[in-house]
mmCIF file of the C-alpha atoms, coordinates in Angstrom:
data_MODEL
# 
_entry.id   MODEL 
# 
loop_
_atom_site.group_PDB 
_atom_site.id 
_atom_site.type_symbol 
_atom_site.label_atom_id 
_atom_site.label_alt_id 
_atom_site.label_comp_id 
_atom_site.label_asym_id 
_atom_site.label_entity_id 
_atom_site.label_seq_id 
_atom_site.pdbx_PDB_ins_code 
_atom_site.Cartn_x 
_atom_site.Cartn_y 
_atom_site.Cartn_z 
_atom_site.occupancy 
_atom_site.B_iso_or_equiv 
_atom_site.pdbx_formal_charge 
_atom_site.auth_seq_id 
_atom_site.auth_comp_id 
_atom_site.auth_asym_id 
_atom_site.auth_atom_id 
_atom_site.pdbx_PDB_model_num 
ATOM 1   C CA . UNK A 1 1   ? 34.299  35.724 -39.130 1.00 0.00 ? 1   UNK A CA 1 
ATOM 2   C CA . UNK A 1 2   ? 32.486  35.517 -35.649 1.00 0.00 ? 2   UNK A CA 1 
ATOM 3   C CA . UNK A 1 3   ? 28.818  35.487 -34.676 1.00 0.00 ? 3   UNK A CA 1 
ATOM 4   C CA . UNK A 1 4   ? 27.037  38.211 -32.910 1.00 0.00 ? 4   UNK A CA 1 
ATOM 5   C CA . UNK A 1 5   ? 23.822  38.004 -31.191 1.00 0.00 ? 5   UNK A CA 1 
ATOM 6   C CA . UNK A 1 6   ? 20.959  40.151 -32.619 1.00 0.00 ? 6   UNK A CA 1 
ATOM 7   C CA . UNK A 1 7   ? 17.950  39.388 -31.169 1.00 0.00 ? 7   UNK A CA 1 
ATOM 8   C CA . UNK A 1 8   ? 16.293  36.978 -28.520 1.00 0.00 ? 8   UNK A CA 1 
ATOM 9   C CA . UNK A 1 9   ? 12.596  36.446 -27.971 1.00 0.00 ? 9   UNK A CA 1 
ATOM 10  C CA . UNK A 1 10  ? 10.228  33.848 -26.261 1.00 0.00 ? 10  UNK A CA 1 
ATOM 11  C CA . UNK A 1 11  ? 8.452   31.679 -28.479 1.00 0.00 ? 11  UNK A CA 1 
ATOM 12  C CA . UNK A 1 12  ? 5.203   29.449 -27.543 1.00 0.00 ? 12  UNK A CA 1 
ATOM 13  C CA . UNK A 1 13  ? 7.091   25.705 -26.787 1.00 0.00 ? 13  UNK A CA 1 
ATOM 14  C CA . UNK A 1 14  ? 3.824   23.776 -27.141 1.00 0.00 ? 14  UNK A CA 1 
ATOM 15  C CA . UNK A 1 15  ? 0.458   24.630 -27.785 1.00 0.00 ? 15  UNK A CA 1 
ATOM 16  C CA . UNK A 1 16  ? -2.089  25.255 -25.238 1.00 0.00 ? 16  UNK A CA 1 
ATOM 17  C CA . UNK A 1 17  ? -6.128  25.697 -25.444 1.00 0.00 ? 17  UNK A CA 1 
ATOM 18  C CA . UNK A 1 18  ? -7.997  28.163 -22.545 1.00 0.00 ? 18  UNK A CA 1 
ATOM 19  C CA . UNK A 1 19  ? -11.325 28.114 -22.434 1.00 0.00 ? 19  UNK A CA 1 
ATOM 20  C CA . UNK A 1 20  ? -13.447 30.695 -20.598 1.00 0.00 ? 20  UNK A CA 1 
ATOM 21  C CA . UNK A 1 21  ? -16.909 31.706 -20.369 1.00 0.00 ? 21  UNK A CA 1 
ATOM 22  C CA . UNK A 1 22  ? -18.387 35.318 -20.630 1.00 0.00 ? 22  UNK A CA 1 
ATOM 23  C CA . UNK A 1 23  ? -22.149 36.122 -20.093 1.00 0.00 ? 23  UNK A CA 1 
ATOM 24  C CA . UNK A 1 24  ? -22.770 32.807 -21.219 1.00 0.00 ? 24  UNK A CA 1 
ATOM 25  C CA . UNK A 1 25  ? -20.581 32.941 -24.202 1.00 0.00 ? 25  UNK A CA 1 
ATOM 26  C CA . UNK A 1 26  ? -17.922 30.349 -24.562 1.00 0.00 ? 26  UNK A CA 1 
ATOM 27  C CA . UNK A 1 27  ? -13.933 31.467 -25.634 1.00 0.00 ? 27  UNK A CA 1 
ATOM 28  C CA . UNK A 1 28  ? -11.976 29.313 -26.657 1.00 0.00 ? 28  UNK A CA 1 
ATOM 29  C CA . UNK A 1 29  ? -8.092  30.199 -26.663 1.00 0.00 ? 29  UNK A CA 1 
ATOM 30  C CA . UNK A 1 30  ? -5.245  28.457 -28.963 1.00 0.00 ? 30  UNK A CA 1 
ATOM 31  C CA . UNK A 1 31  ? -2.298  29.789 -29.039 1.00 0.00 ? 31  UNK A CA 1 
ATOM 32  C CA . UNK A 1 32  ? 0.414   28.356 -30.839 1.00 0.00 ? 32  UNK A CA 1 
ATOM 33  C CA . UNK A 1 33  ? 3.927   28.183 -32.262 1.00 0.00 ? 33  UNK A CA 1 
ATOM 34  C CA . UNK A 1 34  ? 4.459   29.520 -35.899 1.00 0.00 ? 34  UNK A CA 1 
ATOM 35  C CA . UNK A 1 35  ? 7.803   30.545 -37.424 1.00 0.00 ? 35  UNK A CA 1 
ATOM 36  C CA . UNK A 1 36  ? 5.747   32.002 -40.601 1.00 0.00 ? 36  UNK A CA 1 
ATOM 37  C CA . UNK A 1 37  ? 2.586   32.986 -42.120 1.00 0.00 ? 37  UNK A CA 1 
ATOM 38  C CA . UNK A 1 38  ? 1.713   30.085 -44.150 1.00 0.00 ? 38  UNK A CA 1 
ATOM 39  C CA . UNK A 1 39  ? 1.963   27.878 -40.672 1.00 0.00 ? 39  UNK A CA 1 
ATOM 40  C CA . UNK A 1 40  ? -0.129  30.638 -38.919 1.00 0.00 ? 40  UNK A CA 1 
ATOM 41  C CA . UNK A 1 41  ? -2.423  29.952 -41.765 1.00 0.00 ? 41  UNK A CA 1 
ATOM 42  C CA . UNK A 1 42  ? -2.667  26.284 -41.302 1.00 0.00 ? 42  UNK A CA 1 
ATOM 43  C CA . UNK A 1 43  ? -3.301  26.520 -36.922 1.00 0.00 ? 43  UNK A CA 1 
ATOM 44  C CA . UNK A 1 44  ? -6.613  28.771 -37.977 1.00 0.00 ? 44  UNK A CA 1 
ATOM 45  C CA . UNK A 1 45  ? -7.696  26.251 -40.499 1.00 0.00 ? 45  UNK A CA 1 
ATOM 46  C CA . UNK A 1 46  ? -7.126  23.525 -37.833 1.00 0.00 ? 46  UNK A CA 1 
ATOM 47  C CA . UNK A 1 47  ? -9.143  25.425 -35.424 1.00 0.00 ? 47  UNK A CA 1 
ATOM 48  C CA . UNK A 1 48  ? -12.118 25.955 -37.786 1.00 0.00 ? 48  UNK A CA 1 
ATOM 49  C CA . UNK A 1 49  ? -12.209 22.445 -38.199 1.00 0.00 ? 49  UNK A CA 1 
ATOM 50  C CA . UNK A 1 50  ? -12.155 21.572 -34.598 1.00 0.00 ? 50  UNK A CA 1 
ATOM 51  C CA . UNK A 1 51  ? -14.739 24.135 -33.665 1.00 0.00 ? 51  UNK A CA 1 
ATOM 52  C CA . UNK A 1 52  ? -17.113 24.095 -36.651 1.00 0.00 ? 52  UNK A CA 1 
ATOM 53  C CA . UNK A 1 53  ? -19.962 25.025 -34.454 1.00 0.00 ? 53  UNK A CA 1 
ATOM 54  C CA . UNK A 1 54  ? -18.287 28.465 -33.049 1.00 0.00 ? 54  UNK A CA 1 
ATOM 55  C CA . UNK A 1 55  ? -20.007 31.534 -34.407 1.00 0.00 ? 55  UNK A CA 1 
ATOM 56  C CA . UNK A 1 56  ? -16.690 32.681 -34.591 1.00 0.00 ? 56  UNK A CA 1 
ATOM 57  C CA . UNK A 1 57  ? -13.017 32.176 -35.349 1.00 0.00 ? 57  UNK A CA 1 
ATOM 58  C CA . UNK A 1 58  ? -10.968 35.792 -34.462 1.00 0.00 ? 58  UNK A CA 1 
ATOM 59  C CA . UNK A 1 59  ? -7.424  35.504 -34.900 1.00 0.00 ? 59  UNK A CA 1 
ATOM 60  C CA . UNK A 1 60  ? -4.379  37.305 -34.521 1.00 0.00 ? 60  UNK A CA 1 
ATOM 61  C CA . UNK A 1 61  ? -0.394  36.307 -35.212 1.00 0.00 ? 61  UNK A CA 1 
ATOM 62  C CA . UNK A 1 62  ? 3.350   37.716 -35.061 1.00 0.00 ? 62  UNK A CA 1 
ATOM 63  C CA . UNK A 1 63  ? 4.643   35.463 -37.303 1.00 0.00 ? 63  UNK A CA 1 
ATOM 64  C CA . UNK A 1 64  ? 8.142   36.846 -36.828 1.00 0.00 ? 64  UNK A CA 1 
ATOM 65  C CA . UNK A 1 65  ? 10.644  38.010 -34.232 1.00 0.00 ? 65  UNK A CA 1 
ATOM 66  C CA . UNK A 1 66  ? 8.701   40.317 -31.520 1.00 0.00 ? 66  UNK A CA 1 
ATOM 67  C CA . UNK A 1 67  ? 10.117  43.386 -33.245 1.00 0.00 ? 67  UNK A CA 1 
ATOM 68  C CA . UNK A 1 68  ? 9.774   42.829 -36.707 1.00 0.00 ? 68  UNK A CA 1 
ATOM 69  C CA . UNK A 1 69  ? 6.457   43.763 -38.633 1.00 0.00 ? 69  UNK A CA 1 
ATOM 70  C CA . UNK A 1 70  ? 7.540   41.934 -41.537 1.00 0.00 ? 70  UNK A CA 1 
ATOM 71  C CA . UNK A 1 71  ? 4.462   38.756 -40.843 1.00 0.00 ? 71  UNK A CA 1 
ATOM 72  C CA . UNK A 1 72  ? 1.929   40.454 -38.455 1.00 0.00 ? 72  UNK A CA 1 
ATOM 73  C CA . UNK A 1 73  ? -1.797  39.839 -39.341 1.00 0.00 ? 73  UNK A CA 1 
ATOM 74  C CA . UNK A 1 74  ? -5.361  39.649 -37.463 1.00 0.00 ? 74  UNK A CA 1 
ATOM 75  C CA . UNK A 1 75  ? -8.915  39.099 -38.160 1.00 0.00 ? 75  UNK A CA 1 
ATOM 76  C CA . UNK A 1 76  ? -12.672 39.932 -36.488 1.00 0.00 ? 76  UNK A CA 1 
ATOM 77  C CA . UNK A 1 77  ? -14.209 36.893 -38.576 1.00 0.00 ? 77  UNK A CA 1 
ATOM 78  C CA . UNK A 1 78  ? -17.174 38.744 -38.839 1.00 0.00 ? 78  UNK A CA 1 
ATOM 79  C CA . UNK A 1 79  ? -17.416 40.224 -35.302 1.00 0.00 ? 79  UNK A CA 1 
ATOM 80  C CA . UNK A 1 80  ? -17.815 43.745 -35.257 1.00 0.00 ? 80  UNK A CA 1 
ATOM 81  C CA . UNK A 1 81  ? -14.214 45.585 -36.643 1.00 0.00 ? 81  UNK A CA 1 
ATOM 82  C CA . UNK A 1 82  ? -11.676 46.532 -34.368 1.00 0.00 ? 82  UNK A CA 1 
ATOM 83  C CA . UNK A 1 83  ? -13.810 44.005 -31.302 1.00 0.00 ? 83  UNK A CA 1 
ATOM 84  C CA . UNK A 1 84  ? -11.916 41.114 -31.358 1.00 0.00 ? 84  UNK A CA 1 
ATOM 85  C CA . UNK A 1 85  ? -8.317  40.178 -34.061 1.00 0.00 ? 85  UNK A CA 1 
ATOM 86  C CA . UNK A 1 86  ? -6.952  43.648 -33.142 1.00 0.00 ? 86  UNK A CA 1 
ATOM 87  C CA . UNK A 1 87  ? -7.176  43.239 -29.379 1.00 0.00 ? 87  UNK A CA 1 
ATOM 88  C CA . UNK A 1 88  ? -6.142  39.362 -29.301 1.00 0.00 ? 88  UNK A CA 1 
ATOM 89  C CA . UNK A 1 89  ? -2.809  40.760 -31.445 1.00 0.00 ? 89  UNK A CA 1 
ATOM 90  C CA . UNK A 1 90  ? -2.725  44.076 -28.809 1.00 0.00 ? 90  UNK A CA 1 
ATOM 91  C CA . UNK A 1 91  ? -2.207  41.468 -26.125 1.00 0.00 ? 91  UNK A CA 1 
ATOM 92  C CA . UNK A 1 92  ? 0.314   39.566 -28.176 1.00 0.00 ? 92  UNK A CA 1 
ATOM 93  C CA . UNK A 1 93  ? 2.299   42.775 -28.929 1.00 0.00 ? 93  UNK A CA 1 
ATOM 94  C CA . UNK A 1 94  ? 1.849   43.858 -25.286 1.00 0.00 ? 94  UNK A CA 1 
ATOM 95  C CA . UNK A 1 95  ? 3.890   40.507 -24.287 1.00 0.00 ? 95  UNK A CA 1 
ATOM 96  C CA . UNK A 1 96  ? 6.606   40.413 -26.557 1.00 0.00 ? 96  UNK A CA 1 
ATOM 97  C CA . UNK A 1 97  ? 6.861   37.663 -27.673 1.00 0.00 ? 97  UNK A CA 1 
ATOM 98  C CA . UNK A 1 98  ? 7.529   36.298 -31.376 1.00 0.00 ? 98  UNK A CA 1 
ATOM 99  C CA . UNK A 1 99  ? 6.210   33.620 -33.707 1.00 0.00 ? 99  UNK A CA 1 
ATOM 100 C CA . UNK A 1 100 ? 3.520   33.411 -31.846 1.00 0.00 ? 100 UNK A CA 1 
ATOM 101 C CA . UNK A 1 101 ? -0.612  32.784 -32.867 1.00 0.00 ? 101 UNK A CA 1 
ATOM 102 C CA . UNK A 1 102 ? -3.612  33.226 -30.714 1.00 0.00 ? 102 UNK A CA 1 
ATOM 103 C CA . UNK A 1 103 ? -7.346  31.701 -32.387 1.00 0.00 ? 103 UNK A CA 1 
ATOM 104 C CA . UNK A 1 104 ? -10.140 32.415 -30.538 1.00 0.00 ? 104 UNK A CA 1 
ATOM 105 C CA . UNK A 1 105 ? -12.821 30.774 -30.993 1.00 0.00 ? 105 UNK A CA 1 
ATOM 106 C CA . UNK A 1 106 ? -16.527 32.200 -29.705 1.00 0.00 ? 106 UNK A CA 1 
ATOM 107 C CA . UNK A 1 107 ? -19.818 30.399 -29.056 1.00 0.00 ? 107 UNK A CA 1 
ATOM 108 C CA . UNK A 1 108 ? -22.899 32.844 -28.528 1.00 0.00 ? 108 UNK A CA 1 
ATOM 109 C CA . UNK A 1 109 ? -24.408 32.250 -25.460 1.00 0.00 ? 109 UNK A CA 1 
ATOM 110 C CA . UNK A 1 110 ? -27.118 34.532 -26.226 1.00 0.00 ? 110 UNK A CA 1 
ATOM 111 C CA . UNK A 1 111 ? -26.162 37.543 -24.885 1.00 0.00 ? 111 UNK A CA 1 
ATOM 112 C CA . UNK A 1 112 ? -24.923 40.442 -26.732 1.00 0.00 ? 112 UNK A CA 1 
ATOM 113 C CA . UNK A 1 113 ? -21.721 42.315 -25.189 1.00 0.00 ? 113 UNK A CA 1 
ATOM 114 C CA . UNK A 1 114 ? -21.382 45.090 -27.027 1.00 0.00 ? 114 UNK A CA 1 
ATOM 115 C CA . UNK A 1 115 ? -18.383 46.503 -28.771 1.00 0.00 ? 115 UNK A CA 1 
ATOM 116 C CA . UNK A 1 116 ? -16.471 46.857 -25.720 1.00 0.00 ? 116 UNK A CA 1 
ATOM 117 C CA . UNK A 1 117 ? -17.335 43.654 -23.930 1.00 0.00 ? 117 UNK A CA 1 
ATOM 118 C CA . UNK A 1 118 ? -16.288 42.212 -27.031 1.00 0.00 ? 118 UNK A CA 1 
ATOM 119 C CA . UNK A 1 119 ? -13.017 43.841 -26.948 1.00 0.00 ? 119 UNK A CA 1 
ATOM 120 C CA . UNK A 1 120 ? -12.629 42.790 -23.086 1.00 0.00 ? 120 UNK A CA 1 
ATOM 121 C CA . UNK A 1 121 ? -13.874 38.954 -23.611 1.00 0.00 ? 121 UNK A CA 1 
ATOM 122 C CA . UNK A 1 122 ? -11.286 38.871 -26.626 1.00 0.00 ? 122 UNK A CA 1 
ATOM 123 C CA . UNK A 1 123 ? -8.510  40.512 -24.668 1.00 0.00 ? 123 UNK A CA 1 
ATOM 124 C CA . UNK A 1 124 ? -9.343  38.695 -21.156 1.00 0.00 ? 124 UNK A CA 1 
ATOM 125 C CA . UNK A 1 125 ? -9.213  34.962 -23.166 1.00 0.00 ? 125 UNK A CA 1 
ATOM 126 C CA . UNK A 1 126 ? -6.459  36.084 -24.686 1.00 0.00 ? 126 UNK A CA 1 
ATOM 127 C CA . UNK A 1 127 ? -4.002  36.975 -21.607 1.00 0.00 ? 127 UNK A CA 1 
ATOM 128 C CA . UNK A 1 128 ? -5.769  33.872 -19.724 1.00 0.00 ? 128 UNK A CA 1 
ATOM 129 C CA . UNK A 1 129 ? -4.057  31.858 -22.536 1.00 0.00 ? 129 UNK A CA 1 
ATOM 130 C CA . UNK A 1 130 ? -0.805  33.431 -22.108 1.00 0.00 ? 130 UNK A CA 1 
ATOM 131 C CA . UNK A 1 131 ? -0.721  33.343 -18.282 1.00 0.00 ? 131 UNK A CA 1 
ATOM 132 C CA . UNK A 1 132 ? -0.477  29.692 -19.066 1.00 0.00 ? 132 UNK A CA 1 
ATOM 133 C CA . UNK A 1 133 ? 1.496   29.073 -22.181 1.00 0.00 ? 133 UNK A CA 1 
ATOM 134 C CA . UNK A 1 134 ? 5.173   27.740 -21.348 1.00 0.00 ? 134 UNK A CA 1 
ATOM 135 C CA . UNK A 1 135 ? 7.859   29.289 -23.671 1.00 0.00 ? 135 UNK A CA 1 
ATOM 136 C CA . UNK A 1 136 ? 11.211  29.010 -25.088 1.00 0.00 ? 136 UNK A CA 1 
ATOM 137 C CA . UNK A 1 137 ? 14.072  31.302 -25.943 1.00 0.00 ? 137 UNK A CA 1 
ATOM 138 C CA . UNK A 1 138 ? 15.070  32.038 -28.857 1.00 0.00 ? 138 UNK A CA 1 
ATOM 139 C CA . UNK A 1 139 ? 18.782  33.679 -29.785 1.00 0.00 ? 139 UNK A CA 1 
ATOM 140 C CA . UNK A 1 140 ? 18.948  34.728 -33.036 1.00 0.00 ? 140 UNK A CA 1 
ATOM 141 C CA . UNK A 1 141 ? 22.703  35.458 -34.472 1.00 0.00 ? 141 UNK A CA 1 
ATOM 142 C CA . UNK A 1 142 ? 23.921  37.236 -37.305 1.00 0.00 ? 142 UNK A CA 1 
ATOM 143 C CA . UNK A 1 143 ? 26.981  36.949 -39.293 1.00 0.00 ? 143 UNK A CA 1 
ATOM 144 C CA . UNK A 1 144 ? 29.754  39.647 -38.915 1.00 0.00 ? 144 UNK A CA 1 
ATOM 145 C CA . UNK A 1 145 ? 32.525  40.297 -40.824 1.00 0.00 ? 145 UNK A CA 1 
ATOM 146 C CA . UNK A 1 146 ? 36.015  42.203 -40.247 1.00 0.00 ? 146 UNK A CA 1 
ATOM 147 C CA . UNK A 1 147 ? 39.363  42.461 -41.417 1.00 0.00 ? 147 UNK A CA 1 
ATOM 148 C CA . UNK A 1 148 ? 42.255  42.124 -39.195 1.00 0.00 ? 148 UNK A CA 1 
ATOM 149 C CA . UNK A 1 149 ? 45.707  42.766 -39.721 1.00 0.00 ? 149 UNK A CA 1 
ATOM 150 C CA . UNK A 1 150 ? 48.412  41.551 -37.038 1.00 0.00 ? 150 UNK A CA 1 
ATOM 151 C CA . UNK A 1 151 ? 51.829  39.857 -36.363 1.00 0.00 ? 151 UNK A CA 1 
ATOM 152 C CA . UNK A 1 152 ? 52.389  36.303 -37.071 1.00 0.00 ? 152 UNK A CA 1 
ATOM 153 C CA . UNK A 1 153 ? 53.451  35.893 -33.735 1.00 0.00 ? 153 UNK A CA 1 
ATOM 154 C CA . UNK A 1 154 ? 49.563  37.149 -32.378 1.00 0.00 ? 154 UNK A CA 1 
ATOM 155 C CA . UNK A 1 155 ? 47.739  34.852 -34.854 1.00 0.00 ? 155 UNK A CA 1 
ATOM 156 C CA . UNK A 1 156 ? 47.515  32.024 -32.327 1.00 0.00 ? 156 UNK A CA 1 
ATOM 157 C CA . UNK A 1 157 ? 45.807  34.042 -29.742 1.00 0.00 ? 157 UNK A CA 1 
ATOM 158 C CA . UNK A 1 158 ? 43.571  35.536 -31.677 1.00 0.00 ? 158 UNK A CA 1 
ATOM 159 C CA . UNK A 1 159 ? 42.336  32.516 -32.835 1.00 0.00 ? 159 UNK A CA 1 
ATOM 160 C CA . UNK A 1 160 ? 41.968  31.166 -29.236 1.00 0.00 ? 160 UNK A CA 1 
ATOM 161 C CA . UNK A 1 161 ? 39.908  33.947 -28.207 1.00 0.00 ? 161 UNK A CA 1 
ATOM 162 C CA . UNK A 1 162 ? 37.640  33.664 -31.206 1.00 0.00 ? 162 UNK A CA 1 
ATOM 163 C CA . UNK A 1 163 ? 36.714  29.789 -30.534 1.00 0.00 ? 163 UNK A CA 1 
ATOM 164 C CA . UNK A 1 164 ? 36.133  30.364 -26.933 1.00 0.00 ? 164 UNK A CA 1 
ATOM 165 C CA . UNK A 1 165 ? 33.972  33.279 -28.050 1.00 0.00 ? 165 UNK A CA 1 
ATOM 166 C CA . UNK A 1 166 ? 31.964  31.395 -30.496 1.00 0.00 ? 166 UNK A CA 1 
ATOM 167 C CA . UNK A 1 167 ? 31.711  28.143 -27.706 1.00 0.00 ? 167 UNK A CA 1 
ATOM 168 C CA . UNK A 1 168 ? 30.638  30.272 -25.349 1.00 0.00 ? 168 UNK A CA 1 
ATOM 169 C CA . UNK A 1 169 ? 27.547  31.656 -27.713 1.00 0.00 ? 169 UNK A CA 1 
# 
């Protein structure tokens, strides 16, 4: 049995919080490590809580390798639909990287932007987050499995070439 690699991605390695102001309205970007849905869960609750005072709360999350749609969810929070979670998780998508969530949250400043400012504010706090955000590789492996028939007399070798292959991975 030897391992194979199947995938690598760049996760988030720590979380990091932009802020940026637009027409007088305040984004606030948190983007953040999580390996699955339930954890992305659990980073939007913590934002809510830290910005109870922000009109809004639009997320999006790729709870999973880059590739995979298997844990992929957004959210306007009440901003206009398609204005805000669906660009924040374009930009995500756009980046590739995986287990990986973006909150922002928005403070009316008093001035409305209209459906596509809204989309640009979202996406522009967004990528200002991720210009910043230091990351981590991520190799993931899968298990193979073969049948080999040789001499006796090869046996050794092959099993020397199989631990160097699995040190070197």
């Amino acid at each position: 049995m030897s391992m194979a690699e199947s995938a690598r991605y760049s996760i988030p390695a720590q979380a990091i919080e932009v802020e940026t102001d637009i027409k007088h309205s305040r984004f606030v970007a948190h983007i953040a490590h999580s390996h699955d849905s339930d954890m992305a869960f659990k980073v939007i609750a913590q934002q809510k809580a830290r910005y109870p005072d922000a009109r809004h709360h639009c997320w999006a999350f790729i709870a999973c390798p880059p590739l995979s749609a298997s844990a992929i969810r957004f959210s306007d929070d009440g901003e206009p639909s398609g204005t805000a979670g669906k660009p924040i998780l374009n930009i995500l998508q756009y980046s590739h990287y995986g287990e990986i969530i973006c909150v922002v949250s928005r403070y009316f400043g008093g001035i409305k932007l209209g459906a596509g400012g809204l989309i640009r504010a979202y996406s522009n706090s967004t990528q200002a987050a991720l210009e910043q955000l230091s990351v981590k590789e991520i190799v993931a492996l899968e298990k193979l499995k073969f049948n080999l028939t040789t001499l006796l007399s090869h046996l050794f070798a092959i099993t020397l070439i199989l631990l160097i292959s699995l040190s070197i991975m």
